[in-house]
VOKERO-74263 format. One line per 4 residues: number of its first residue (from 1); their letters; for each residue x, y, z of N, C-alpha, C, O, CB. Coordinates in pm, whole numbers. Glycine has a CB too. Example, Ala and Ser with C-alpha at 12.3 -4.5 7.8 and 13.67 -1.06 7.14 Angstrom:
1	AS	1319:-569:780:1230:-450:780:1320:-330:780:1424:-332:846:1131:-447:905 ~ 1285:-225:708:1367:-106:714:1290:3:787:1341:114:804:1408:-60:572
END
This chain:
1	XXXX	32270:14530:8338:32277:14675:8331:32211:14733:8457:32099:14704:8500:32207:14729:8201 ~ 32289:14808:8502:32195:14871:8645:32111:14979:8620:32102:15039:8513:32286:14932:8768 ~ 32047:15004:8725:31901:15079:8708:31986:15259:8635:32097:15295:8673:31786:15095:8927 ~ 31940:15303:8580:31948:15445:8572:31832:15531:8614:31728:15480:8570:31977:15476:8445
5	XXXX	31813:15617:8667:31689:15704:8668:31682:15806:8605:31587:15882:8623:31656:15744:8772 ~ 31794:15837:8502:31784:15951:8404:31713:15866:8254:31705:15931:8150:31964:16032:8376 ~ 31682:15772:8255:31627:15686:8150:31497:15702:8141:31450:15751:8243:31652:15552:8165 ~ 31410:15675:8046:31460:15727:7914:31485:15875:7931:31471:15943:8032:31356:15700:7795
9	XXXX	31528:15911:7803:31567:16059:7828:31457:16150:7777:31407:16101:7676:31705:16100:7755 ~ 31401:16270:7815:31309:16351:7750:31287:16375:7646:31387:16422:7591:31308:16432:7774 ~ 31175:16365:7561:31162:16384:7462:31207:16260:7378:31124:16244:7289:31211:16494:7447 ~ 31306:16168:7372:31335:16058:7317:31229:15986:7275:31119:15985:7328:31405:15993:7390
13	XXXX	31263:15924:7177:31191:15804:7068:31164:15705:7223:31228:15725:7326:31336:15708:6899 ~ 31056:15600:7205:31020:15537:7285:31064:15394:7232:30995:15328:7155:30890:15570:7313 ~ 31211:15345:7293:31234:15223:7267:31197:15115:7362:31199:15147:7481:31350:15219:7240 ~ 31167:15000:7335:31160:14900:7391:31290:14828:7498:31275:14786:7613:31124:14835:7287
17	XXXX	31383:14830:7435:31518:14775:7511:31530:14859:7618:31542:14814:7732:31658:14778:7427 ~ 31529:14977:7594:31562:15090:7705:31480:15052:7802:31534:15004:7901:31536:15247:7669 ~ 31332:15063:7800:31224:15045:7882:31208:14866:7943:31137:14843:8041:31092:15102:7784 ~ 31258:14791:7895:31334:14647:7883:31447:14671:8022:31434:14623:8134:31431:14620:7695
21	XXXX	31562:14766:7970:31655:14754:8080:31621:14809:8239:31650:14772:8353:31772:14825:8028 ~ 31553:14906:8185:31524:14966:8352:31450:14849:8387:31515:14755:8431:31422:15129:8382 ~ 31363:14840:8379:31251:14711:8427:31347:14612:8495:31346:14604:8618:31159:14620:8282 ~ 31412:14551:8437:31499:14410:8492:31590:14478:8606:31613:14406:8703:31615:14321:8351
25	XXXX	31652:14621:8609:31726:14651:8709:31612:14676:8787:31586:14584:8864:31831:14755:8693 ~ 31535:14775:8790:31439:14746:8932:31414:14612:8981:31427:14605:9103:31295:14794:8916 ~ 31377:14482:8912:31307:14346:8949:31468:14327:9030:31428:14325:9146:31240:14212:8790 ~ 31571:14316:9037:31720:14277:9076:31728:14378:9197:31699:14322:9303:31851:14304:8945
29	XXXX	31758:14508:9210:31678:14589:9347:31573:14528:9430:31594:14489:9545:31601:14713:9302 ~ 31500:14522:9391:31376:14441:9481:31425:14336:9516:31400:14312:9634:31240:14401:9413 ~ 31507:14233:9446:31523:14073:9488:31618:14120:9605:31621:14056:9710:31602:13945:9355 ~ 31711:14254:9585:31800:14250:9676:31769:14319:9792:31861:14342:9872:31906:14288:9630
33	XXXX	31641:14359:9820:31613:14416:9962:31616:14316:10040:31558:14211:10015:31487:14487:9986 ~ 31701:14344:10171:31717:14259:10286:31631:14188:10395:31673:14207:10510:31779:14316:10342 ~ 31563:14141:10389:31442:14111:10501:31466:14038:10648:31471:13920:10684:31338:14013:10428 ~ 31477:14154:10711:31545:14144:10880:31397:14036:10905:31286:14061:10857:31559:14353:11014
37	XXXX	31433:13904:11000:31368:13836:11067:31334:13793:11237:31256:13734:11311:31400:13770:11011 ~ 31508:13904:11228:31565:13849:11379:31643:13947:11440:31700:14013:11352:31661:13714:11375 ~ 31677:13994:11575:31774:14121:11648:31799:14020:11721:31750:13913:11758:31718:14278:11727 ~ 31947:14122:11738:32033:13998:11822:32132:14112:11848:32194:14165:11756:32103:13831:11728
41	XXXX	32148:14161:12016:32262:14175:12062:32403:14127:12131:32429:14080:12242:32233:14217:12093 ~ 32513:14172:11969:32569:14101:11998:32684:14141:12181:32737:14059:12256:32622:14080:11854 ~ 32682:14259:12189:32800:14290:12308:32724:14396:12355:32631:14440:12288:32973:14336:12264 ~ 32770:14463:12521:32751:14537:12566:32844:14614:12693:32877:14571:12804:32654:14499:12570
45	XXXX	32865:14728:12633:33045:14755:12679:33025:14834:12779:32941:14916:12740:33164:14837:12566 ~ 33043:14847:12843:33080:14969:12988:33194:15043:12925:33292:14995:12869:33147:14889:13168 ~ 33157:15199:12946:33253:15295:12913:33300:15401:13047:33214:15414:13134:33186:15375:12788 ~ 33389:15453:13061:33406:15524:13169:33319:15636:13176:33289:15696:13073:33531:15559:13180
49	XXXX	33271:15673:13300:33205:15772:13330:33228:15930:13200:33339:15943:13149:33258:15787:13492 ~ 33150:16000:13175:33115:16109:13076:33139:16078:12943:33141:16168:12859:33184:16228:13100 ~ 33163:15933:12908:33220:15897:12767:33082:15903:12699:32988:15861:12766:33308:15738:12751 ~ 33055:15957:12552:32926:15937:12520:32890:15807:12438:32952:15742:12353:32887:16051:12453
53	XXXX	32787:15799:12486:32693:15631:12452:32734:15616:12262:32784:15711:12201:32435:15656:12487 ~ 32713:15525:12217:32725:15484:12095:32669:15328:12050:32667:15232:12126:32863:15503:12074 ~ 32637:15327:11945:32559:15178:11927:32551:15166:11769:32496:15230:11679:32382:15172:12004 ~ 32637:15048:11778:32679:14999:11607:32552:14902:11580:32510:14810:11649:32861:14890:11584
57	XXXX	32512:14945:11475:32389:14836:11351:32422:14767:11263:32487:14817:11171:32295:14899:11258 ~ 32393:14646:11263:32448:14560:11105:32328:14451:11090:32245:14408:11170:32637:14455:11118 ~ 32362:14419:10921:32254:14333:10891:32321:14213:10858:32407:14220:10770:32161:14381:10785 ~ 32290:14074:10927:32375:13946:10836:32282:13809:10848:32259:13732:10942:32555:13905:10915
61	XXXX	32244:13813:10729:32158:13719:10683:31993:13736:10728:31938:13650:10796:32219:13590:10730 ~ 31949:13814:10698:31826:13884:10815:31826:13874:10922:31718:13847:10974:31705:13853:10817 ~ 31945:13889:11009:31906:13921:11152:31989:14102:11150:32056:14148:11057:31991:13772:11291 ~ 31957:14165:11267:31993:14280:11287:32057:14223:11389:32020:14127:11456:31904:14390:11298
65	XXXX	32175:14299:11401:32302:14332:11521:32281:14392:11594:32176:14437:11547:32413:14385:11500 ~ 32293:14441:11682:32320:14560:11790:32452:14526:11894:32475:14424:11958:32171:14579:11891 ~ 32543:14681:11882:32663:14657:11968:32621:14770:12030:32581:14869:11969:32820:14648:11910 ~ 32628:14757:12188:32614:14907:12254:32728:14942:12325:32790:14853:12383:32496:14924:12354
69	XXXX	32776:15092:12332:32878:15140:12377:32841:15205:12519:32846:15328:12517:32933:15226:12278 ~ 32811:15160:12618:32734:15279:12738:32823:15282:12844:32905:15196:12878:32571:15236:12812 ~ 32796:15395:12895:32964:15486:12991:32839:15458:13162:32721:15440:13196:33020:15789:12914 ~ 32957:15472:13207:32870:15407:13350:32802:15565:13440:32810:15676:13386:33024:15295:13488
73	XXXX	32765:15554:13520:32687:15611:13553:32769:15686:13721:32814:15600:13797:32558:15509:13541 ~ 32781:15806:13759:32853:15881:13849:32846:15798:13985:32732:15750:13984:32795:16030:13858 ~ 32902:15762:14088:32903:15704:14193:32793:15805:14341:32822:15908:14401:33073:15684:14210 ~ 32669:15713:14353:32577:15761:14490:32650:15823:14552:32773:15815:14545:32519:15664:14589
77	XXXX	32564:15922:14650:32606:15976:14787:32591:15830:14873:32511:15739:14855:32495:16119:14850 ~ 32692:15843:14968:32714:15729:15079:32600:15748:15155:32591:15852:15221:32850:15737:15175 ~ 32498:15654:15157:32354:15627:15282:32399:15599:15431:32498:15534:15467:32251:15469:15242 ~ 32333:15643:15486:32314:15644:15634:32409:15519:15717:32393:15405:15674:32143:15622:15660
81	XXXX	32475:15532:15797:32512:15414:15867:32362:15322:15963:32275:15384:16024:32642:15478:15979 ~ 32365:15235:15956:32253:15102:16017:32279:15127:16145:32376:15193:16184:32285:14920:15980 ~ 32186:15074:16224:32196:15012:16329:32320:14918:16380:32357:14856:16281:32096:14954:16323 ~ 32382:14890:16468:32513:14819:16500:32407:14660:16512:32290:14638:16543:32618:14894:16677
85	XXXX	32499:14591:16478:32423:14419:16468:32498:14342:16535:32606:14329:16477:32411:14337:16317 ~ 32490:14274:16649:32608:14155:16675:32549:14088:16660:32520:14106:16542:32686:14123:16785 ~ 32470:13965:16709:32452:13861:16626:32255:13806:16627:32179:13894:16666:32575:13736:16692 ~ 32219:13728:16603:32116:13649:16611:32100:13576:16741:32175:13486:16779:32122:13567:16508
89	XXXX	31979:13631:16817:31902:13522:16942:31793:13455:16961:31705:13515:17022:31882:13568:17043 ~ 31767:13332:16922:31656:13256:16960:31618:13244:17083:31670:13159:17155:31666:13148:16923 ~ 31513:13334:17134:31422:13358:17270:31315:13224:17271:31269:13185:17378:31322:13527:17260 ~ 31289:13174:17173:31227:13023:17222:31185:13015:17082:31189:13101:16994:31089:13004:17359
93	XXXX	31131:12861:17078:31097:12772:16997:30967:12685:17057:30974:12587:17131:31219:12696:16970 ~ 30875:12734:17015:30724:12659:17068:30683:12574:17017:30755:12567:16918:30612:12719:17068 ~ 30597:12478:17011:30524:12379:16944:30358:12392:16940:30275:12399:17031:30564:12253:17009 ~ 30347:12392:16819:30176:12419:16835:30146:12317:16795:30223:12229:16757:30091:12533:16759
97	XXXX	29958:12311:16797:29877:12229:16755:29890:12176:16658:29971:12250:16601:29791:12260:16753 ~ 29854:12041:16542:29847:12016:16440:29739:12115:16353:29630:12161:16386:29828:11886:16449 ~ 29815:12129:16232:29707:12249:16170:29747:12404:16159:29746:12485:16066:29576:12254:16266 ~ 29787:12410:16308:29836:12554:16352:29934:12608:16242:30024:12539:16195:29917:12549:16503
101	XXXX	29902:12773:16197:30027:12770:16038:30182:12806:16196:30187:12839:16315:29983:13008:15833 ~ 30290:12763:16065:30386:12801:16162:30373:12938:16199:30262:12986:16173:30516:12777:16118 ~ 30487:13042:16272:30470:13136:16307:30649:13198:16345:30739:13134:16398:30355:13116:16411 ~ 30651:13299:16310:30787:13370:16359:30785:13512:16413:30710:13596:16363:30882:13376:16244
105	XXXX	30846:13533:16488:30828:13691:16585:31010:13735:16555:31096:13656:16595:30772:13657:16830 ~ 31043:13836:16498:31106:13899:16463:31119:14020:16585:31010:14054:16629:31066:13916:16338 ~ 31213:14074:16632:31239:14229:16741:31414:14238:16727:31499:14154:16698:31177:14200:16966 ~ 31418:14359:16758:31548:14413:16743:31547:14522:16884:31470:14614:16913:31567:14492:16575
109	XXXX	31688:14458:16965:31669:14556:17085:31790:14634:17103:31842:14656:17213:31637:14484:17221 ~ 31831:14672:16998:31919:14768:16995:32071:14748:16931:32150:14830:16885:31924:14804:17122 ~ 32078:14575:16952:32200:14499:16962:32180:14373:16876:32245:14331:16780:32233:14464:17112 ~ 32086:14331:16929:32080:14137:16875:31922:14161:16816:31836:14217:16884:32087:13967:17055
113	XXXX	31894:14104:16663:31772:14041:16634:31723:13896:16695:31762:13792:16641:31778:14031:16499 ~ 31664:13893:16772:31598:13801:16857:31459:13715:16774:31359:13778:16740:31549:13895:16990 ~ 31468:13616:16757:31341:13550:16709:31282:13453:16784:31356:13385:16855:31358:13493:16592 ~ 31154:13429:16784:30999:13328:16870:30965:13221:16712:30905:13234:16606:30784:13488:16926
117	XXXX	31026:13143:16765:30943:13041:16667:30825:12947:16728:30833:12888:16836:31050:12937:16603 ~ 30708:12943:16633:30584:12868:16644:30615:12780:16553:30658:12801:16439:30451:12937:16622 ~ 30589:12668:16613:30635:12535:16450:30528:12427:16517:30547:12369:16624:30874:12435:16433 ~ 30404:12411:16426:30320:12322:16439:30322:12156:16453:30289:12104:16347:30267:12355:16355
121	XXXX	30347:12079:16536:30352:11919:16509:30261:11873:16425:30156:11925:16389:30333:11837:16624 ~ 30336:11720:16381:30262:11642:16259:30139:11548:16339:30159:11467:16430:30390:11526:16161 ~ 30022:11579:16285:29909:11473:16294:29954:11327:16386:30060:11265:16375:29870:11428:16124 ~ 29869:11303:16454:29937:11165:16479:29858:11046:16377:29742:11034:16339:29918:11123:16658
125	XXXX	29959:10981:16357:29936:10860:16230:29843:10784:16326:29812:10803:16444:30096:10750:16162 ~ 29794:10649:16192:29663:10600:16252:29753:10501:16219:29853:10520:16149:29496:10619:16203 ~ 29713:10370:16280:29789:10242:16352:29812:10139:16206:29710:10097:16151:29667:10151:16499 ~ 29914:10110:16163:29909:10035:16069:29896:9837:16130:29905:9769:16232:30050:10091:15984
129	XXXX	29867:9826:15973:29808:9645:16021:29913:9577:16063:30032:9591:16037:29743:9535:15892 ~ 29846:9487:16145:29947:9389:16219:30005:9293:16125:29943:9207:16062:29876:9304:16335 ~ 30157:9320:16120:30224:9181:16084:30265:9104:16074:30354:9093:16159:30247:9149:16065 ~ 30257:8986:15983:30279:8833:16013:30402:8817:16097:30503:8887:16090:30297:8744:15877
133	XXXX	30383:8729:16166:30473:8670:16265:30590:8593:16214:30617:8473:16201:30398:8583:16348 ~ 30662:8727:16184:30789:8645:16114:30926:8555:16175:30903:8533:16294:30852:8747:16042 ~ 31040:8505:16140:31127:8524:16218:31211:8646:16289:31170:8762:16288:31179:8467:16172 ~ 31328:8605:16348:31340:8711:16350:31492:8767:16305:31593:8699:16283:31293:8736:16466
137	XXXX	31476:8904:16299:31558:8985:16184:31717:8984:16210:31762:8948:16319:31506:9150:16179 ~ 31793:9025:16110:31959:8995:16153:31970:9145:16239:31898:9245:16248:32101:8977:15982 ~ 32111:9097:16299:32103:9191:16440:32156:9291:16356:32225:9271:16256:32199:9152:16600 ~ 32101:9457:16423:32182:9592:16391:32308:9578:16360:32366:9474:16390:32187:9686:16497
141	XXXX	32381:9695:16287:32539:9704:16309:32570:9789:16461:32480:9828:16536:32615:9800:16162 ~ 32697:9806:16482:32674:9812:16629:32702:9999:16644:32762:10046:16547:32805:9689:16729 ~ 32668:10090:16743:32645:10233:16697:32730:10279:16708:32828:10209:16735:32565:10310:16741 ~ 32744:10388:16697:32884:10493:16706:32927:10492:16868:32856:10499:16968:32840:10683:16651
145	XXXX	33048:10482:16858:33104:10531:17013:33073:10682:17055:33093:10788:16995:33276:10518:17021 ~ 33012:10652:17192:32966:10804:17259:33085:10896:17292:33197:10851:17266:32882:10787:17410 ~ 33079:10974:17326:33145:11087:17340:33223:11000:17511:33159:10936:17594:33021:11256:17340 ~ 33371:11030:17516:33445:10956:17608:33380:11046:17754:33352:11164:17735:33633:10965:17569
149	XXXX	33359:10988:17892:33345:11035:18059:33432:10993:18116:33454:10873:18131:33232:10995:18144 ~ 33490:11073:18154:33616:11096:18248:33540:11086:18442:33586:11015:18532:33698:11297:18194 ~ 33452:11157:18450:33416:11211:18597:33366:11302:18623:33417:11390:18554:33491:11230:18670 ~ 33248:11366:18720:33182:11431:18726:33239:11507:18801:33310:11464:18893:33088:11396:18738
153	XXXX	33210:11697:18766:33309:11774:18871:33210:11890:18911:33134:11949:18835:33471:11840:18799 ~ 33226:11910:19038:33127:11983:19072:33199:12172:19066:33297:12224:19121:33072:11912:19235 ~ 33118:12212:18996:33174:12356:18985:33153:12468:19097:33220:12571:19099:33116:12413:18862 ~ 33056:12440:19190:33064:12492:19297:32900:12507:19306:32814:12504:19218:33163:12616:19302
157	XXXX	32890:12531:19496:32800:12505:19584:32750:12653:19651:32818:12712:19735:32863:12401:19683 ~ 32621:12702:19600:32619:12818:19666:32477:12833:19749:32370:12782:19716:32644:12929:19564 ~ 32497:12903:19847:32405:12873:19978:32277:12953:19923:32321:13064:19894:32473:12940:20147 ~ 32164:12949:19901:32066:13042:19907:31985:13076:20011:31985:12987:20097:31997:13020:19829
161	XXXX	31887:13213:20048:31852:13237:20160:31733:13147:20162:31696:13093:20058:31837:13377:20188 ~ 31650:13121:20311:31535:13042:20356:31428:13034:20215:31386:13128:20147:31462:13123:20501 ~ 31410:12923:20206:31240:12929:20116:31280:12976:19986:31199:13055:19937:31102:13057:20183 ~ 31397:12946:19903:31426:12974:19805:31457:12858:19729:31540:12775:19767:31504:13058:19814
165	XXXX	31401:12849:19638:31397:12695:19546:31526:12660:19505:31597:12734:19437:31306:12696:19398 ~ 31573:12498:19562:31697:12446:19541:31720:12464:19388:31621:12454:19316:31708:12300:19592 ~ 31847:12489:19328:31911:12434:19182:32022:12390:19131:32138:12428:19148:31908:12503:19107 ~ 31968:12285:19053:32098:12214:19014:32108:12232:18853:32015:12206:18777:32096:12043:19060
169	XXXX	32262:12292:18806:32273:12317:18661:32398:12219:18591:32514:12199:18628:32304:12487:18641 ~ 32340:12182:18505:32452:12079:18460:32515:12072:18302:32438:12114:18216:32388:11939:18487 ~ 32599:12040:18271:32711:12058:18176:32766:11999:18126:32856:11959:18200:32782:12098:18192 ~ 32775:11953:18015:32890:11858:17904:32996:11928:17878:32964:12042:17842:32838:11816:17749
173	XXXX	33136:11906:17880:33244:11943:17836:33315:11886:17749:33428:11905:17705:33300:11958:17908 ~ 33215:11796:17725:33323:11659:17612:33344:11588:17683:33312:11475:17645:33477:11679:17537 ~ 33398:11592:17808:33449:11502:17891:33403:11480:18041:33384:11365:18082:33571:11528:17887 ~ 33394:11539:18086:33303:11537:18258:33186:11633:18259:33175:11741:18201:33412:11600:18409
177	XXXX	33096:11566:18341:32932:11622:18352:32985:11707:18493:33019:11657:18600:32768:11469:18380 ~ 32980:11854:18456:32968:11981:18523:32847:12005:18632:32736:12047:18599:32956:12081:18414 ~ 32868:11986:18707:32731:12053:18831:32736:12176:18924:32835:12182:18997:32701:11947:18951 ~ 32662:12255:18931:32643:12373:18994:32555:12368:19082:32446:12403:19036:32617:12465:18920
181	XXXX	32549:12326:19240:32447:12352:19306:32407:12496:19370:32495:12581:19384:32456:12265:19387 ~ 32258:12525:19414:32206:12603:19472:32095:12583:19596:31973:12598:19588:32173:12658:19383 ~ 32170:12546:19703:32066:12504:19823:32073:12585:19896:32175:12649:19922:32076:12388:19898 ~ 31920:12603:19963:31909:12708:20042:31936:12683:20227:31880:12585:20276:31764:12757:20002
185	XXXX	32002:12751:20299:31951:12721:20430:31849:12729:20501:31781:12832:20497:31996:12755:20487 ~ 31824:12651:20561:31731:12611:20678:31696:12768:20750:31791:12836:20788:31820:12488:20799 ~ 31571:12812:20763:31518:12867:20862:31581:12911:21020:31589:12811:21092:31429:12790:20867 ~ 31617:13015:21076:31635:12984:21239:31498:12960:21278:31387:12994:21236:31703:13115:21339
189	XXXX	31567:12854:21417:31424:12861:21484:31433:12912:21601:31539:12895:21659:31352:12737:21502 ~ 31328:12986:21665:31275:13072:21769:31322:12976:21912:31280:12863:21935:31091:13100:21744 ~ 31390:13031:21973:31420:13018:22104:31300:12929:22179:31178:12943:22172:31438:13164:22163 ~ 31379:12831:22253:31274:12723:22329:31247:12803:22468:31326:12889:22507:31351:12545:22363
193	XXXX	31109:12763:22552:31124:12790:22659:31208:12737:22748:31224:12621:22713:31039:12791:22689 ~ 31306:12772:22902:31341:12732:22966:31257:12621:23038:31141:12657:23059:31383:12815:23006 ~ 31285:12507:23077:31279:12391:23151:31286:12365:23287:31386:12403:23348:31353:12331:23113 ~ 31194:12304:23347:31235:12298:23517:31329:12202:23536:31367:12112:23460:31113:12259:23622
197	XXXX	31377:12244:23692:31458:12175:23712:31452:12036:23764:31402:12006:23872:31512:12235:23763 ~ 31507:11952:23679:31464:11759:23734:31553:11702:23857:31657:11762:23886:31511:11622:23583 ~ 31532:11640:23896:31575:11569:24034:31736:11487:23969:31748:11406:23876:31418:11427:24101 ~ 31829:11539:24049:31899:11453:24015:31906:11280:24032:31842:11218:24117:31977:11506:24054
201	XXXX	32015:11210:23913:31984:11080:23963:32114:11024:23871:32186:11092:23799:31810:11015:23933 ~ 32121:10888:23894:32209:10787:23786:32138:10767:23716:32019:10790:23739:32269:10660:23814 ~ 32191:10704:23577:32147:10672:23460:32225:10521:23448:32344:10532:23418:32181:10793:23347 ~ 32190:10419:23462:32266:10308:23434:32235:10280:23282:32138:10310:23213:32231:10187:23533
205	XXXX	32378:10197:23245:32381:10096:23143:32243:10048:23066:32218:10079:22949:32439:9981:23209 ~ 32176:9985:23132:32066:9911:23082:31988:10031:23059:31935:10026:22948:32001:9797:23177 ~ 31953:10165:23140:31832:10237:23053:31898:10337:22970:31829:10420:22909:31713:10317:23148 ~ 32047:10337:22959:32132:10392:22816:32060:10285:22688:31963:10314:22619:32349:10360:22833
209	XXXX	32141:10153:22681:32092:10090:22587:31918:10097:22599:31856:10098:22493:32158:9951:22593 ~ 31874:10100:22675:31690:10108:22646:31657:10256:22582:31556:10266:22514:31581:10095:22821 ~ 31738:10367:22602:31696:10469:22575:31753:10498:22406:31700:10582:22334:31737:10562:22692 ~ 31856:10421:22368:31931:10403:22225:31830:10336:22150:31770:10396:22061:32075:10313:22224
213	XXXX	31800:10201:22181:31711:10142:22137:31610:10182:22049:31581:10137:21938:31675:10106:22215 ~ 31553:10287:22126:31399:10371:22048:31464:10469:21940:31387:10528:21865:31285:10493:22182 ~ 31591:10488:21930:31635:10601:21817:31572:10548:21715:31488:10458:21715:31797:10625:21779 ~ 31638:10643:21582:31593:10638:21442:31705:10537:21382:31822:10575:21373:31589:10797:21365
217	XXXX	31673:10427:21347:31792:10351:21291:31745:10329:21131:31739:10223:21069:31821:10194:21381 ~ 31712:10477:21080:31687:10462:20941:31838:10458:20813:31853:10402:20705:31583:10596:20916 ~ 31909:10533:20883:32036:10548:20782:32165:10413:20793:32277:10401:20743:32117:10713:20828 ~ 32087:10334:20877:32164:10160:20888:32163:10058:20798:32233:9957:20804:32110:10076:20990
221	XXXX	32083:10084:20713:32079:10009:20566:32156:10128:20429:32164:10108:20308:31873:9971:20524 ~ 32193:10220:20493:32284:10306:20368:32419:10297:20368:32498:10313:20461:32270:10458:20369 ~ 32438:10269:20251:32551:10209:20222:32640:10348:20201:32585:10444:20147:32536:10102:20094 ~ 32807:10361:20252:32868:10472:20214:32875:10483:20103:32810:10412:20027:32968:10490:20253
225	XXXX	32998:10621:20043:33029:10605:19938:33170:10574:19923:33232:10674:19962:32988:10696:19880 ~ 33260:10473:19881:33356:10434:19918:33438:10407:19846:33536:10334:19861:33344:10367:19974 ~ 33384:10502:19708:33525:10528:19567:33544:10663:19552:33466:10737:19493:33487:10473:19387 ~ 33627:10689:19594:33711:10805:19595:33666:10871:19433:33626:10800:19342:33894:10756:19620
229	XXXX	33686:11053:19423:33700:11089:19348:33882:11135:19291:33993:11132:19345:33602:11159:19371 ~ 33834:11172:19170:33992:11266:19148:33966:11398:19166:34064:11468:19191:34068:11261:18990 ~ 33832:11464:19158:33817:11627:19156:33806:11691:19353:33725:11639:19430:33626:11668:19044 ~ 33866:11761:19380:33902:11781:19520:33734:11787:19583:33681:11716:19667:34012:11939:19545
233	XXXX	33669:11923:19490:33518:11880:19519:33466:11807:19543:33416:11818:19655:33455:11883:19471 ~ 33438:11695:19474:33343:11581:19469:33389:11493:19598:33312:11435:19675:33354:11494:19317 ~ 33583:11495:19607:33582:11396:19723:33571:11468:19861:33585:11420:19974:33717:11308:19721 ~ 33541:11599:19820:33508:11658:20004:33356:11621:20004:33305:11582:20109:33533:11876:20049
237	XXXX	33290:11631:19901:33107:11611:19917:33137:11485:19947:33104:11469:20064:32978:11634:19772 ~ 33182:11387:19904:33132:11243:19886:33176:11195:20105:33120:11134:20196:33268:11129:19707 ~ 33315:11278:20084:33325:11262:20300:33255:11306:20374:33232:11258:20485:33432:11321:20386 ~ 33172:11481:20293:33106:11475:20415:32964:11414:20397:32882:11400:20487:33102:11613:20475
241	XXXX	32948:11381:20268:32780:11285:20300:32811:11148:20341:32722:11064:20330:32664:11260:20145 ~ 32924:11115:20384:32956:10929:20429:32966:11023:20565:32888:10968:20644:33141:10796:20353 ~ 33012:11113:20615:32990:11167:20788:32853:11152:20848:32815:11110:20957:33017:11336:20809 ~ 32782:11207:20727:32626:11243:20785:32589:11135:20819:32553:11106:20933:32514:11303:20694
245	XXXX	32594:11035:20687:32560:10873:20697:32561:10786:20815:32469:10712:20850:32648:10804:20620 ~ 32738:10813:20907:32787:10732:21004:32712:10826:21147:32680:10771:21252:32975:10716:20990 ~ 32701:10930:21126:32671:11006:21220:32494:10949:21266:32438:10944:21376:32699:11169:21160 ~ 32451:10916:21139:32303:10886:21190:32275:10761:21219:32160:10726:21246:32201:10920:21100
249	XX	32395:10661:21217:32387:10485:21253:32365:10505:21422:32358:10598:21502:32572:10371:21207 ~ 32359:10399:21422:32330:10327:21610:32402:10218:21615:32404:10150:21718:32158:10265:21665
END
């Protein structure tokens, strides 16, 4: 019998059964209150902009539900345009002390973020023990093939003025080592004084060879160079340093 709350009725005789039935429907109410233990959302929906929010509740098995209905939110004003970026420049890479914390220098010059790295070296290890004198070990496998050389090509030769430090810049292409020289010329030198005038005379044979004799016969043990290149460069350098060569024999 379910609960009534018009029971008993006013004024009525005071029965037992009556006061019997309500009792047992309240104790059956009570058994049936729900006792939430747990929330748990189950979904969460995006709605179009001005739609209004909404959010469904349910109870199943003491946990609580939650479904939310929420409408999205009006689109920002557009922020400022950045700075223009082309790319990343590493201005150097240092090595510090052991210990030293690393270090990074960050700048922006209008164009490129440029970075300074400090990167500390490792301790040097302490000498491990000497060991037994074994045989000895099976040979390596054999290493990767290097990158193929074709020939070295000189990219060109440019004169610098007096007292200006020679340079040489050089280049991998995959295939031929690139060189760029920078040598400077020689100094003029200052006008000699004029000389008196010597007595004329002959010069024979014998004080030709006596006067050859005393030269510099240092470039007589240098060997030419006498393999041709394929790059037009290299084989005009390589003729005219075998000229200089023959030019300074006796």
């Amino acid at each position: 019998m379910p609960f009534d709350p018009s029971l008993p009725l006013p004024n009525s005789p005071l029965e037992s059964q009556v006061i019997r039935d309500q009792l047992q429907a309240l104790f059956v109410l009570i058994n049936n209150i729900v006792t939430v233990t747990a929330a748990q959302v189950d979904s969460t929906n995006t709605l179009p902009q001005g739609s209004p929010a909404n959010v469904n509740v349910s109870v199943s098995g003491g946990t609580l539900h939650f479904s939310f209905d929420i409408p999205q939110g009006q689109e920002g004003l557009v922020g400022p345009a950045g700075p223009p970026f082309a790319n990343a420049v590493v201005d150097s890479v240092n090595t510090a002390e052991p210990g030293t914390p690393a270090a990074v220098g960050v700048g922006f010059d209008g164009t490129n973020v440029r970075f300074t790295f400090d990167i500390p070296r490792g301790n040097d290890g302490s000498q491990g023990p000497q060991g037994n004198d074994g045989g000895q070990g099976p040979s390596g496998n054999d290493g990767a093939q290097g990158p193929p050389f074709a020939q070295a090509v000189v990219d060109g030769v440019t004169t610098l003025d007096p007292g200006q430090q020679a340079t040489v810049q050089t280049s991998f292409d995959g295939s031929n080592v690139r060189f760029t020289f920078g040598i400077p010329r020689g100094s003029d030198g200052s006008n000699g004084s004029d000389g008196s005038q010597g007595p004329p005379g002959d010069i024979s044979q014998a004080q030709l060879d006596n006067a050859i004799s005393g030269t510099s016969a240092n470039t007589n043990s240098v060997n030419t160079l006498d393999t041709g290149f394929a790059d037009p460069d290299m084989e005009a350098l390589r003729q005219k340093l075998n000229e200089m060569i023959l030019n300074g024999r006796r």
